[in-house]
PDBQT receptor file of N, H, CA, C and O in Angstrom, charges set to zero:
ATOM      1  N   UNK A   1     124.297 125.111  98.675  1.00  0.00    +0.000 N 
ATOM      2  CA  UNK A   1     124.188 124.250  97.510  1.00  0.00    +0.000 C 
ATOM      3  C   UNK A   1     124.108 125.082  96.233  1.00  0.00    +0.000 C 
ATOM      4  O   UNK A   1     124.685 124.713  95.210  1.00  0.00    +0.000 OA
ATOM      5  N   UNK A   2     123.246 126.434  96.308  1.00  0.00    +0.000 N 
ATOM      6  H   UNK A   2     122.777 126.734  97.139  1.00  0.00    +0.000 HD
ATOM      7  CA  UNK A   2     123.265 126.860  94.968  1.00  0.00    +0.000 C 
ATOM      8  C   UNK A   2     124.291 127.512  94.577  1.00  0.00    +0.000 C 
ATOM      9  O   UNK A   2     124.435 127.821  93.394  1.00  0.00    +0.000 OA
ATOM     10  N   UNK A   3     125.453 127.925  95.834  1.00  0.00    +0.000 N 
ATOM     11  H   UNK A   3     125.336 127.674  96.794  1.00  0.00    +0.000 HD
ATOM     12  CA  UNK A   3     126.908 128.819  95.800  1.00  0.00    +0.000 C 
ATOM     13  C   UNK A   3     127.662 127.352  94.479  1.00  0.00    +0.000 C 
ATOM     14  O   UNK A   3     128.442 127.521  93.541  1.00  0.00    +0.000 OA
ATOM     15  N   UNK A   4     127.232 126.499  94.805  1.00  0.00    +0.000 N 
ATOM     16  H   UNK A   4     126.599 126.362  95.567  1.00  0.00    +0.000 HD
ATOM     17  CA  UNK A   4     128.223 125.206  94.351  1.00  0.00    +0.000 C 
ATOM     18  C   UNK A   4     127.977 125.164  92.833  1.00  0.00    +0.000 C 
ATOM     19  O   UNK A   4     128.760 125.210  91.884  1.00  0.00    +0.000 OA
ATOM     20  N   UNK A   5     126.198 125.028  92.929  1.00  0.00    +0.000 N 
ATOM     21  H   UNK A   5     125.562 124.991  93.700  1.00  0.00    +0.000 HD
ATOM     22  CA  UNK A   5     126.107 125.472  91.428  1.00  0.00    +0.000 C 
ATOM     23  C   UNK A   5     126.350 126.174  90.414  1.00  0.00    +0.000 C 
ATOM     24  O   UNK A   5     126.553 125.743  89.279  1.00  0.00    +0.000 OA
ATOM     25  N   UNK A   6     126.343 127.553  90.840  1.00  0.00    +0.000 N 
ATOM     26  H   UNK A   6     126.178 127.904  91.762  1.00  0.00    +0.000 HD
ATOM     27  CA  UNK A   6     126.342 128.643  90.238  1.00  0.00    +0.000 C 
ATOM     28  C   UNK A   6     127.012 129.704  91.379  1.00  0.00    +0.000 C 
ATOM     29  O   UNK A   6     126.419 130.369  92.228  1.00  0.00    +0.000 OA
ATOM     30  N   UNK A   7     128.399 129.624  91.102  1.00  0.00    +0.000 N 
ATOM     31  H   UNK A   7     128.881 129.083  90.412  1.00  0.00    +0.000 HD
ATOM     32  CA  UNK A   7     129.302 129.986  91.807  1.00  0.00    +0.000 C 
ATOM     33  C   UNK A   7     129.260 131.666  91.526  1.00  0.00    +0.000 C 
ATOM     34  O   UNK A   7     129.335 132.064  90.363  1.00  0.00    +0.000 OA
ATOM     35  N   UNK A   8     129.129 132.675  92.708  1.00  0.00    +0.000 N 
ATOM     36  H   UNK A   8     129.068 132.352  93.653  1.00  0.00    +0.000 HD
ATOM     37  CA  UNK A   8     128.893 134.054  92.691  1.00  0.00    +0.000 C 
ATOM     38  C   UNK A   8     127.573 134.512  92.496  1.00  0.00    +0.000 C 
ATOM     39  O   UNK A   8     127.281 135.681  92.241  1.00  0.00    +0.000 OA
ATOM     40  N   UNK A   9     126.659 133.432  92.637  1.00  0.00    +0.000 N 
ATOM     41  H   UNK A   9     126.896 132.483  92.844  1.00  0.00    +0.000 HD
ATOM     42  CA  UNK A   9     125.495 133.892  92.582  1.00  0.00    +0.000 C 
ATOM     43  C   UNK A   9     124.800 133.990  94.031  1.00  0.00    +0.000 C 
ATOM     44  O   UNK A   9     123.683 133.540  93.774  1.00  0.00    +0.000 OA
ATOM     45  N   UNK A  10     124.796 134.281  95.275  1.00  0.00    +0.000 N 
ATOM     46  H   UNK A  10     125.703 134.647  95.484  1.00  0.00    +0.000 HD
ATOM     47  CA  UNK A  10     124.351 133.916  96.550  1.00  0.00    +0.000 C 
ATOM     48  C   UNK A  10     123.274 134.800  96.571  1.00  0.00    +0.000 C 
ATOM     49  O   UNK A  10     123.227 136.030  96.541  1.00  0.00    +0.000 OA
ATOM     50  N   UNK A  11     122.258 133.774  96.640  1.00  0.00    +0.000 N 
ATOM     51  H   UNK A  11     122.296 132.775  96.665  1.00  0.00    +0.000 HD
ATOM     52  CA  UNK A  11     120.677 135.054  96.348  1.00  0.00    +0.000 C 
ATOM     53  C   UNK A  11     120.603 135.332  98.016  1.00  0.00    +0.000 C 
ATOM     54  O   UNK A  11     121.453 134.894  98.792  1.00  0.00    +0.000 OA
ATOM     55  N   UNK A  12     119.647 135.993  98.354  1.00  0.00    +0.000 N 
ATOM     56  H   UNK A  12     118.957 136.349  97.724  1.00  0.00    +0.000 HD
ATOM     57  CA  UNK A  12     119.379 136.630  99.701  1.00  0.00    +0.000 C 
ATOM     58  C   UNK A  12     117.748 135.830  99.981  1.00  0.00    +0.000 C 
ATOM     59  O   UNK A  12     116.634 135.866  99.458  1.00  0.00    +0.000 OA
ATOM     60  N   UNK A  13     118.406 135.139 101.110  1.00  0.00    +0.000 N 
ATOM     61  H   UNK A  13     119.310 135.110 101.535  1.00  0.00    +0.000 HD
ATOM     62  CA  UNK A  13     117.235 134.236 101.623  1.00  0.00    +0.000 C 
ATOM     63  C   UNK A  13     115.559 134.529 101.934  1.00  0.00    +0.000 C 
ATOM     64  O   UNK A  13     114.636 133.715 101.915  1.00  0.00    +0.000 OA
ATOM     65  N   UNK A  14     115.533 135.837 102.192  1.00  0.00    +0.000 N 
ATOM     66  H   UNK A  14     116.284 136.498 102.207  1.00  0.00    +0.000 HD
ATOM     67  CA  UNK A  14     114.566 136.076 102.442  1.00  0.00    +0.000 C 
ATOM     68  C   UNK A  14     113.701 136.381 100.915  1.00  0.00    +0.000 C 
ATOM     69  O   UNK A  14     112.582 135.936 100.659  1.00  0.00    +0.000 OA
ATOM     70  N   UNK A  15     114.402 137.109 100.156  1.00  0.00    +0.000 N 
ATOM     71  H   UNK A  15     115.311 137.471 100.365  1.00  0.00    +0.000 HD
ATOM     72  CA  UNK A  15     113.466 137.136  99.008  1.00  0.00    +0.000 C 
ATOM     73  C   UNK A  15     112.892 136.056  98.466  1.00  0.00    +0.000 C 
ATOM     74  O   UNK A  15     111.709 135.962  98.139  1.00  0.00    +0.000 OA
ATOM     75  N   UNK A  16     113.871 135.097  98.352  1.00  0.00    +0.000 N 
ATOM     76  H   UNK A  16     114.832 135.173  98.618  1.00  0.00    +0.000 HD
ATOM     77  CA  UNK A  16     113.799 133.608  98.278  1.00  0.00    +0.000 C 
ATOM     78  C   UNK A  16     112.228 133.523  98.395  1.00  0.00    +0.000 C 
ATOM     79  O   UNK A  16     111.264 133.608  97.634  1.00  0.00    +0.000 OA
ATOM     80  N   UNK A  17     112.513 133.270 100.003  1.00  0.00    +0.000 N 
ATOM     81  H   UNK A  17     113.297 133.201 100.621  1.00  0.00    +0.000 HD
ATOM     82  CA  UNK A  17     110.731 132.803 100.159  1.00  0.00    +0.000 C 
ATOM     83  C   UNK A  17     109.721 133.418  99.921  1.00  0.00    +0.000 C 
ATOM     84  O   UNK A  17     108.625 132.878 100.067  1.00  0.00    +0.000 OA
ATOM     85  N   UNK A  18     109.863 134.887  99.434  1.00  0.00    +0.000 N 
ATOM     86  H   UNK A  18     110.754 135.326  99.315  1.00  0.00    +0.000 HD
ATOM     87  CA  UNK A  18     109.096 135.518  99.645  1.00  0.00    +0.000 C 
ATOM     88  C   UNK A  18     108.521 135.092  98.172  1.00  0.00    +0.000 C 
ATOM     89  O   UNK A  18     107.363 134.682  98.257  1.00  0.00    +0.000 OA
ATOM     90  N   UNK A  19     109.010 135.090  96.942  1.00  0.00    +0.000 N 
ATOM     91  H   UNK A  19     109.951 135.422  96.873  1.00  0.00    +0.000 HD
ATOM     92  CA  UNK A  19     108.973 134.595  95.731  1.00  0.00    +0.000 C 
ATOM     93  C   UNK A  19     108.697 133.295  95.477  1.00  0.00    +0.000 C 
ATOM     94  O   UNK A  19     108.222 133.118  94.355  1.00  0.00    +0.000 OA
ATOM     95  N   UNK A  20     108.856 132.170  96.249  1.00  0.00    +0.000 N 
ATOM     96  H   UNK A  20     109.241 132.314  97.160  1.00  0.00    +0.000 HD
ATOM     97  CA  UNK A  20     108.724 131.266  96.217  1.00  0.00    +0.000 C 
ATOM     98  C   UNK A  20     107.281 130.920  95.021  1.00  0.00    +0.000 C 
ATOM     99  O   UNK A  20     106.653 131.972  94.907  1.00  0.00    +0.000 OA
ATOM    100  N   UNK A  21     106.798 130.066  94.371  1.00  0.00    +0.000 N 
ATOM    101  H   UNK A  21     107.309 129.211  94.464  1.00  0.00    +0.000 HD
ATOM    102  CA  UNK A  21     105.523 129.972  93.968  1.00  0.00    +0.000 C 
ATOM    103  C   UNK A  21     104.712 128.360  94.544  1.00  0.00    +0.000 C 
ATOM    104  O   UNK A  21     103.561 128.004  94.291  1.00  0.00    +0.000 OA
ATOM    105  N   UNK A  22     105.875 127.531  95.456  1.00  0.00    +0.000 N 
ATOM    106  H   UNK A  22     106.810 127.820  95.661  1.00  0.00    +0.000 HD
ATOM    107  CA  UNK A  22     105.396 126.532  96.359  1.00  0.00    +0.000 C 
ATOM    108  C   UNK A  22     106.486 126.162  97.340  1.00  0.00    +0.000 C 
ATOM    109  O   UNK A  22     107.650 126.385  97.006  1.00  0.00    +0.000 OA
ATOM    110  N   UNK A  23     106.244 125.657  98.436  1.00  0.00    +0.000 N 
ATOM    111  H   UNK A  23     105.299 125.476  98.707  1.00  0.00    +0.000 HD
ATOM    112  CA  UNK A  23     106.874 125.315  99.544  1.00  0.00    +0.000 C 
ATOM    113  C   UNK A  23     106.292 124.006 100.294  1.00  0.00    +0.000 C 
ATOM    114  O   UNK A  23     105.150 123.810 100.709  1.00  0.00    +0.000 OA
ATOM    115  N   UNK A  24     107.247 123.308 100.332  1.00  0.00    +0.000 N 
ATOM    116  H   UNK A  24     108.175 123.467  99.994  1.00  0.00    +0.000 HD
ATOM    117  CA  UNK A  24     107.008 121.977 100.726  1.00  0.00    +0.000 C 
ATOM    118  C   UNK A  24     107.923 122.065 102.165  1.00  0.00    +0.000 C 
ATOM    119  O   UNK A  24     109.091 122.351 102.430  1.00  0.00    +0.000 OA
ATOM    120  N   UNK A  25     106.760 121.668 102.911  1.00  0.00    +0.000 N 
ATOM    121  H   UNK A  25     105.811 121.436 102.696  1.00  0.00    +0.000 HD
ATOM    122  CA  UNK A  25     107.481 121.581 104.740  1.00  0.00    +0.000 C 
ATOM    123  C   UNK A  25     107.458 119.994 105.261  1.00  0.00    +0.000 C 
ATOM    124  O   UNK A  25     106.609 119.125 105.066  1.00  0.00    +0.000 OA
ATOM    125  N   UNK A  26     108.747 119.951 106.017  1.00  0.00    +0.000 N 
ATOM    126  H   UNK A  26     109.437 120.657 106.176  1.00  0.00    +0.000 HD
ATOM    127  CA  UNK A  26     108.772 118.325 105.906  1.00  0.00    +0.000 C 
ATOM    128  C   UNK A  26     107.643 118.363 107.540  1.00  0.00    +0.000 C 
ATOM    129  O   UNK A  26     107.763 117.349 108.229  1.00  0.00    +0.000 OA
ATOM    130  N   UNK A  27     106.916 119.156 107.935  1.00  0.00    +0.000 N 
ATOM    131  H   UNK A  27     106.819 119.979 107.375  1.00  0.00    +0.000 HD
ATOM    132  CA  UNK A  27     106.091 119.492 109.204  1.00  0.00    +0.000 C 
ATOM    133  C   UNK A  27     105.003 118.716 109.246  1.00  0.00    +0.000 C 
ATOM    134  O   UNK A  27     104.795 118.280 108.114  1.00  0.00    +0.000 OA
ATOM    135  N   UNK A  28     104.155 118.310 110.073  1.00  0.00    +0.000 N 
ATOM    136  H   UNK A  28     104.323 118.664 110.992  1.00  0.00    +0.000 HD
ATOM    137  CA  UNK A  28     102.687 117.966 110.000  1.00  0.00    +0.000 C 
ATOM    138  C   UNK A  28     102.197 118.389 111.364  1.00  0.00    +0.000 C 
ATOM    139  O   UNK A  28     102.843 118.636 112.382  1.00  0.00    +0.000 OA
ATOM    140  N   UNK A  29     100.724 118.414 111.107  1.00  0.00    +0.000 N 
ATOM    141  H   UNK A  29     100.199 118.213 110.280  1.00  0.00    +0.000 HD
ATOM    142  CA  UNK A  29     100.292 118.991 112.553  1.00  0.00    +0.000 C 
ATOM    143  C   UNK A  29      99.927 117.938 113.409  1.00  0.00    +0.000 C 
ATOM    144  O   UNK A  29     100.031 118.171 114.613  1.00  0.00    +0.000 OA
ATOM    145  N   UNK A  30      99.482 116.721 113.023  1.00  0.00    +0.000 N 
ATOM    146  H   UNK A  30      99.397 116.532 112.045  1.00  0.00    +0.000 HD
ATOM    147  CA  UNK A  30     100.036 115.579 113.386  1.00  0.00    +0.000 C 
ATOM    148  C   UNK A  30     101.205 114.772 114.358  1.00  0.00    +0.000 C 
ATOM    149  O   UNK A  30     101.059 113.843 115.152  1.00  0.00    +0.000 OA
ATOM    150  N   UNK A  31     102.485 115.575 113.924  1.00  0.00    +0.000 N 
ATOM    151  H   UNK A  31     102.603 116.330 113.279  1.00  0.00    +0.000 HD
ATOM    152  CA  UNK A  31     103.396 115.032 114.139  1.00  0.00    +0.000 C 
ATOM    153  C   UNK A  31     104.134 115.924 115.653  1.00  0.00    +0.000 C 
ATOM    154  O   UNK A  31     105.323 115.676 115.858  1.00  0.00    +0.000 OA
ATOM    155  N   UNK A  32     103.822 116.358 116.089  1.00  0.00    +0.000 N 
ATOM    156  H   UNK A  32     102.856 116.559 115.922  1.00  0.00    +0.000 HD
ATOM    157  CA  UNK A  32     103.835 117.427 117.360  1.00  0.00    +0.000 C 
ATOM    158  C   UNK A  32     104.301 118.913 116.562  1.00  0.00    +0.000 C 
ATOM    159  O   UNK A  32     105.043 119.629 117.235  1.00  0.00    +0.000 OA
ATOM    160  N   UNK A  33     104.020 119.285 115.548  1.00  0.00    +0.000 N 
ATOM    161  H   UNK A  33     103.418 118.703 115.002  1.00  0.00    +0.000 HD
ATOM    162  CA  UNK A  33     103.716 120.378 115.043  1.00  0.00    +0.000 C 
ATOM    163  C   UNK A  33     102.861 121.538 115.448  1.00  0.00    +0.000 C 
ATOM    164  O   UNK A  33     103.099 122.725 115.671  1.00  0.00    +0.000 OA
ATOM    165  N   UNK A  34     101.701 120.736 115.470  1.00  0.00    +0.000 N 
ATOM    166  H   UNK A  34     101.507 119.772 115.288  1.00  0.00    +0.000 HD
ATOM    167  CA  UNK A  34     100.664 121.626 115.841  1.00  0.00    +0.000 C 
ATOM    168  C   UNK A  34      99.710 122.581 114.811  1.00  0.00    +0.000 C 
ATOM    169  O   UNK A  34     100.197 123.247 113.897  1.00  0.00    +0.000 OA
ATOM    170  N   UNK A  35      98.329 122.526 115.113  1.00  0.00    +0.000 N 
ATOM    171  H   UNK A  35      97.934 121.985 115.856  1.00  0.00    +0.000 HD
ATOM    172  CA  UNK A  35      97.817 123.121 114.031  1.00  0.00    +0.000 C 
ATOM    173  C   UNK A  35      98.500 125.052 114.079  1.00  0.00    +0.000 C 
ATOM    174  O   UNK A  35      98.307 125.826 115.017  1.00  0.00    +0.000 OA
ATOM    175  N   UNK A  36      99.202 125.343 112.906  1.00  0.00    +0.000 N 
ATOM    176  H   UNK A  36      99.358 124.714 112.144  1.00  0.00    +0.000 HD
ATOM    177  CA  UNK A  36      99.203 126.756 113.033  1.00  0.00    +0.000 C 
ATOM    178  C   UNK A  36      99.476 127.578 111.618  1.00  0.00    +0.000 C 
ATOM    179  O   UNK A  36      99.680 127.007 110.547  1.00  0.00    +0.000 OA
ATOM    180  N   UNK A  37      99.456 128.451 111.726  1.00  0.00    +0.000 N 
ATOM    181  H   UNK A  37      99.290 128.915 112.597  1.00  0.00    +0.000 HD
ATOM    182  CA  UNK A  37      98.721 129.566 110.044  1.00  0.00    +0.000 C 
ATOM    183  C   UNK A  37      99.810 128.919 109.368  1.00  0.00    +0.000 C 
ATOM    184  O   UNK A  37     100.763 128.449 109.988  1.00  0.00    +0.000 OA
ATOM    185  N   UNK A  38      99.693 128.874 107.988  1.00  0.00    +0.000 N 
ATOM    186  H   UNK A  38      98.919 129.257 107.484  1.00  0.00    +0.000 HD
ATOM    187  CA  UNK A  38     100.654 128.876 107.158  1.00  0.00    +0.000 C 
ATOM    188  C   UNK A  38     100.530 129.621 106.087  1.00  0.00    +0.000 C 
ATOM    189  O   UNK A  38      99.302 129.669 106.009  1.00  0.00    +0.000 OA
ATOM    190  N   UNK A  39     100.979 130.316 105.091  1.00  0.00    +0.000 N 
ATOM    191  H   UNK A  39     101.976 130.277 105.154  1.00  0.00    +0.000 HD
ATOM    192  CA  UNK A  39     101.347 130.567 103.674  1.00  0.00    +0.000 C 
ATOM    193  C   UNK A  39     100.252 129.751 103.061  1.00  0.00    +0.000 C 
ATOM    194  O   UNK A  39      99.987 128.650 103.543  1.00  0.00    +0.000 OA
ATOM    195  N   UNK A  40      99.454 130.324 101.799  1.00  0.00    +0.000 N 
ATOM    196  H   UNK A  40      99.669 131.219 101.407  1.00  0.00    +0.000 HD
ATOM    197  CA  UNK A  40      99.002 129.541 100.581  1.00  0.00    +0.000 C 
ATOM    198  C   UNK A  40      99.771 128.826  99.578  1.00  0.00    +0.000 C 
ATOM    199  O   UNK A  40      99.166 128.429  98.582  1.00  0.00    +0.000 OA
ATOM    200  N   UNK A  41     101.067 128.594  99.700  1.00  0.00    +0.000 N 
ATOM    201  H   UNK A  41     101.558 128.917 100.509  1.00  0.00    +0.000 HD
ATOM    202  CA  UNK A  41     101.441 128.365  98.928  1.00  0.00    +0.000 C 
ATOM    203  C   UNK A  41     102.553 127.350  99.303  1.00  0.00    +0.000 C 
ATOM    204  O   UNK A  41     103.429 126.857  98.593  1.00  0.00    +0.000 OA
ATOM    205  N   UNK A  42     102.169 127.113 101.098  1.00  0.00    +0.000 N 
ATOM    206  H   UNK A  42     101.457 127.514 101.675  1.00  0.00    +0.000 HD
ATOM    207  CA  UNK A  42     102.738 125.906 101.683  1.00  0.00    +0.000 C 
ATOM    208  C   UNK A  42     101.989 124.765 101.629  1.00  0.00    +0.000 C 
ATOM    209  O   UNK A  42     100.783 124.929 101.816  1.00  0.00    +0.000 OA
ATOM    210  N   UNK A  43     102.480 123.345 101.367  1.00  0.00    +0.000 N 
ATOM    211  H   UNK A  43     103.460 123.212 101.215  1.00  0.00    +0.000 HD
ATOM    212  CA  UNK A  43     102.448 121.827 101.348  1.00  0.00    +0.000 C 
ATOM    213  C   UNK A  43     103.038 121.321 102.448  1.00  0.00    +0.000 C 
ATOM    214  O   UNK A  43     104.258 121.173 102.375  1.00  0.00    +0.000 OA
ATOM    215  N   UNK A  44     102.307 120.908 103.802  1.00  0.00    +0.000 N 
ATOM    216  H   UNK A  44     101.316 121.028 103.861  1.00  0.00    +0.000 HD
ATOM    217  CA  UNK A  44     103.044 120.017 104.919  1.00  0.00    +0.000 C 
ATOM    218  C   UNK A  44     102.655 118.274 104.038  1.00  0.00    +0.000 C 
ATOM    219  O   UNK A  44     101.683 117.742 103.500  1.00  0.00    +0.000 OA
ATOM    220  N   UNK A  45     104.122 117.924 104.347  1.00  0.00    +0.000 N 
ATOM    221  H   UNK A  45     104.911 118.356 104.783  1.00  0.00    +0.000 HD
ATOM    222  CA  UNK A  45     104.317 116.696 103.478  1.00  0.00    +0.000 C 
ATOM    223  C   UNK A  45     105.113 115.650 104.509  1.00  0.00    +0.000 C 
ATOM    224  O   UNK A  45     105.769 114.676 104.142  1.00  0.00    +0.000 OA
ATOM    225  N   UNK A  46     104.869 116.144 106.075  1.00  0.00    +0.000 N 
ATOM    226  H   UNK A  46     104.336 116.936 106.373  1.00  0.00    +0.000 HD
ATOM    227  CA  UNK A  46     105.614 115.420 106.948  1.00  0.00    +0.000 C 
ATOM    228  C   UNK A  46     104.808 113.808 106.922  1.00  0.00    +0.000 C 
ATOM    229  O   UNK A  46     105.558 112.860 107.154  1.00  0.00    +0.000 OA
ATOM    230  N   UNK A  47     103.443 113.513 106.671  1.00  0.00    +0.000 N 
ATOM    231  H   UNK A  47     102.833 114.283 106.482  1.00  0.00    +0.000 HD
ATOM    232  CA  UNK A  47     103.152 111.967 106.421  1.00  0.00    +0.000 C 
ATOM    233  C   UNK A  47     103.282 111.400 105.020  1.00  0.00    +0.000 C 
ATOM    234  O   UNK A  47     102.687 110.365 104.717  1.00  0.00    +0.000 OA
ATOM    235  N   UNK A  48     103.924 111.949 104.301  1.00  0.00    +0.000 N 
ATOM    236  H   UNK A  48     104.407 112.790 104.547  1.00  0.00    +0.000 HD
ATOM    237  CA  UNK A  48     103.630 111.798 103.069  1.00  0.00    +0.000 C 
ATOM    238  C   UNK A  48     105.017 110.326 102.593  1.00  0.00    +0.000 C 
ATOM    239  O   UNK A  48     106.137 110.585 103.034  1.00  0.00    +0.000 OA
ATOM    240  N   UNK A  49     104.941 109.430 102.061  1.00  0.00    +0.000 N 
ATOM    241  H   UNK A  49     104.032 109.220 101.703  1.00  0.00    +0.000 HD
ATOM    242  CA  UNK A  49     105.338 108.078 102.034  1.00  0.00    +0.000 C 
ATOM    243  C   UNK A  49     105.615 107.749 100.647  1.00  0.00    +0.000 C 
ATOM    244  O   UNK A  49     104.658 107.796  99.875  1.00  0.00    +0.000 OA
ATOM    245  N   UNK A  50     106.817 107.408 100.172  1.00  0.00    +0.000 N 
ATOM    246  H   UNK A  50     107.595 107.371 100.799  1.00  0.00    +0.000 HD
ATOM    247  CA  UNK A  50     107.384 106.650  99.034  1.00  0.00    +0.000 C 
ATOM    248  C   UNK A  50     106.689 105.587  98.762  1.00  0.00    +0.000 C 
ATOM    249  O   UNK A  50     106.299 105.242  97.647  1.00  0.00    +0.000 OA
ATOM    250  N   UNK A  51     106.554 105.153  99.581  1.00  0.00    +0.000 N 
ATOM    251  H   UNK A  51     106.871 105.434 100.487  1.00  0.00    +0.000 HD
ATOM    252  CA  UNK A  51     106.257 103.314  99.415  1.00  0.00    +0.000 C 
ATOM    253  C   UNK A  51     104.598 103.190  98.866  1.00  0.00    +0.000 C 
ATOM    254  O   UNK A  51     103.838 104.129  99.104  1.00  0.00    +0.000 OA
ATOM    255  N   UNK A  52     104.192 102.187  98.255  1.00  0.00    +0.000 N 
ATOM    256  H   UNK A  52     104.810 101.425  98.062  1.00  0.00    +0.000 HD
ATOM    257  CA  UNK A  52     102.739 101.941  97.923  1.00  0.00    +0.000 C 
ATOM    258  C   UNK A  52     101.715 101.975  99.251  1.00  0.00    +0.000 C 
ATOM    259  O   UNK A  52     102.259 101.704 100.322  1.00  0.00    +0.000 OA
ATOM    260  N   UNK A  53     100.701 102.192  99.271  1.00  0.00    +0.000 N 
ATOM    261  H   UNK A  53     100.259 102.412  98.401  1.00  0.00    +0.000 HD
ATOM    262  CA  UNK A  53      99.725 101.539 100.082  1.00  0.00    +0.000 C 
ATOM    263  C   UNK A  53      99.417  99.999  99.939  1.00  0.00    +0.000 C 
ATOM    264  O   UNK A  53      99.408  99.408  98.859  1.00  0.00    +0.000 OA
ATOM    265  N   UNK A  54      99.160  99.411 101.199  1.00  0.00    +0.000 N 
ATOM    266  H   UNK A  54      99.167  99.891 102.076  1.00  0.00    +0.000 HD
ATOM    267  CA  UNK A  54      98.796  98.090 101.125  1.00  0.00    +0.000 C 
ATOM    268  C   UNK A  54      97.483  97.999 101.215  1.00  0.00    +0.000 C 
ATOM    269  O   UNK A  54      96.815  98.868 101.776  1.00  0.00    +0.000 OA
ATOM    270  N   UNK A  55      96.781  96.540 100.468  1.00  0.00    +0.000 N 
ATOM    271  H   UNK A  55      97.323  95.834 100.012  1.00  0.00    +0.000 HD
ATOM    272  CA  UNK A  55      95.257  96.625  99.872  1.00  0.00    +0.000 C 
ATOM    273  C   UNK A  55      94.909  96.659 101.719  1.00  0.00    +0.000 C 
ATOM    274  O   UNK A  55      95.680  96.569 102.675  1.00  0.00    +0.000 OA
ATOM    275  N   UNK A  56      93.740  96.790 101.663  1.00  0.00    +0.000 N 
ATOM    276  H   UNK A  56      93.114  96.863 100.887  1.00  0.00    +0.000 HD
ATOM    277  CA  UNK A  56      92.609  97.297 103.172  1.00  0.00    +0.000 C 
ATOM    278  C   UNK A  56      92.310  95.668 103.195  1.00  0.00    +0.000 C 
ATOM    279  O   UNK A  56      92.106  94.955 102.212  1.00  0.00    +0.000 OA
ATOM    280  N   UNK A  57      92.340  95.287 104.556  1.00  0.00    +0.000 N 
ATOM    281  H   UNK A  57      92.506  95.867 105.354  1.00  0.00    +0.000 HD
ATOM    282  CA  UNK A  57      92.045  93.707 105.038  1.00  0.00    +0.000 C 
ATOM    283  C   UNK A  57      90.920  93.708 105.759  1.00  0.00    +0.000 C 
ATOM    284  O   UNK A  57      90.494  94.783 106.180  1.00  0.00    +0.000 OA
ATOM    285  N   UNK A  58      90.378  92.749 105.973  1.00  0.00    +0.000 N 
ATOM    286  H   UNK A  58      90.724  91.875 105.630  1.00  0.00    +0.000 HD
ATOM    287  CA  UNK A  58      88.861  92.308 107.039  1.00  0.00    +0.000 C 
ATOM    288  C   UNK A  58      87.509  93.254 106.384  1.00  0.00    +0.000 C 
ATOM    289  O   UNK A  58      87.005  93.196 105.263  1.00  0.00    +0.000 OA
ATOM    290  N   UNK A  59      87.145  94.168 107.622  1.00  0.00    +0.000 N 
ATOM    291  H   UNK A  59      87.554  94.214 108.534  1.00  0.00    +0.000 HD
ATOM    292  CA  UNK A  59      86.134  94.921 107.567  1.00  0.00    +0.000 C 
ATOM    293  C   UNK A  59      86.196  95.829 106.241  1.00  0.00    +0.000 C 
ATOM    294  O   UNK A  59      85.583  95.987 105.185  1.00  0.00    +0.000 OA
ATOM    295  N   UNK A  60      87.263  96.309 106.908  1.00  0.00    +0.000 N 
ATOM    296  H   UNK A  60      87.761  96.181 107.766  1.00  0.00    +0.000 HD
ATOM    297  CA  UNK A  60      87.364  97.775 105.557  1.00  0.00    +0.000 C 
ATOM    298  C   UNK A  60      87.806  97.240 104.364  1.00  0.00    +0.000 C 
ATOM    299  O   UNK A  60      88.392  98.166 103.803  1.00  0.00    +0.000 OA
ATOM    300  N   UNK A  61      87.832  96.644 103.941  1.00  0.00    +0.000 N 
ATOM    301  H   UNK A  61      87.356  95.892 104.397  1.00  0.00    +0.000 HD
ATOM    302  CA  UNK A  61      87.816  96.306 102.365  1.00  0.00    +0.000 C 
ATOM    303  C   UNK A  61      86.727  96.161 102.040  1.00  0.00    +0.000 C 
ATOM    304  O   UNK A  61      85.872  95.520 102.652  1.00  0.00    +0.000 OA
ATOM    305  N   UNK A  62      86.583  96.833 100.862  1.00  0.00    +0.000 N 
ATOM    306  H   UNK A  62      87.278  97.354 100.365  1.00  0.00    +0.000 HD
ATOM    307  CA  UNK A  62      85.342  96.747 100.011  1.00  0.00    +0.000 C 
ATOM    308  C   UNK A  62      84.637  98.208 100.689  1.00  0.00    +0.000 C 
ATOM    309  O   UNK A  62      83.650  98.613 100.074  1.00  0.00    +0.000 OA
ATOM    310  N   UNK A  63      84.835  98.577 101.242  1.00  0.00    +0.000 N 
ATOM    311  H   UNK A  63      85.636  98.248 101.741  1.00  0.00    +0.000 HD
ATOM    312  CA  UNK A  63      84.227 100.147 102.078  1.00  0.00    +0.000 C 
ATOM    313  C   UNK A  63      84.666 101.294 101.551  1.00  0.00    +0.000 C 
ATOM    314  O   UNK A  63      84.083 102.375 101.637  1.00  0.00    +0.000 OA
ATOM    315  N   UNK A  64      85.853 101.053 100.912  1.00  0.00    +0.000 N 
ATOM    316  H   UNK A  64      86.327 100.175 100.842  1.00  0.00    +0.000 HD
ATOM    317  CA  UNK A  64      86.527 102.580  99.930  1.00  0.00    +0.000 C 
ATOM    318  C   UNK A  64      85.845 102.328  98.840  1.00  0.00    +0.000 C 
ATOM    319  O   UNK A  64      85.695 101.233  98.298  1.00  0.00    +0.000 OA
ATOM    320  N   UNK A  65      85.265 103.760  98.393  1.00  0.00    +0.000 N 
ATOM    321  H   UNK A  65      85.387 104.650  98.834  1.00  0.00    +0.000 HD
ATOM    322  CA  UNK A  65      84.722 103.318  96.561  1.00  0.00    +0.000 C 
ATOM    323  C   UNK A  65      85.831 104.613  96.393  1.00  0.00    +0.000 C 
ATOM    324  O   UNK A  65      86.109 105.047  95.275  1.00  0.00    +0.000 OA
TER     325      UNK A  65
């Protein structure tokens, strides 16, 4: 994608990450991932949801402050 952009520029992948200053993983440990080390400067964003939350019904409403 960035060859497309900026044609003759093909950076070298590894520096890439190494420079990175955040990283977003579509992973969760949750999700059969598994808990394991990551980078400080990684974000697992595999539950993470577009859509609104819906209000809390029955019991648990009124229980979040």
């Amino acid at each position: 994608m960035i060859e497309e952009v900026v044609p003759g520029s093909q950076p070298d992948l590894n520096s890439l990450s190494l420079e990175a200053a955040l990283v977003i993983n579509h992973g969760s440990p949750f999700m059969g991932d598994g808990p394991r080390p990551l980078m400080p400067n990684t974000v697992q964003a595999g539950l993470m949801s577009c859509f609104p939350g819906k209000p809390l019904e029955g019991e648990l409403k009124g229980t979040v402050s």
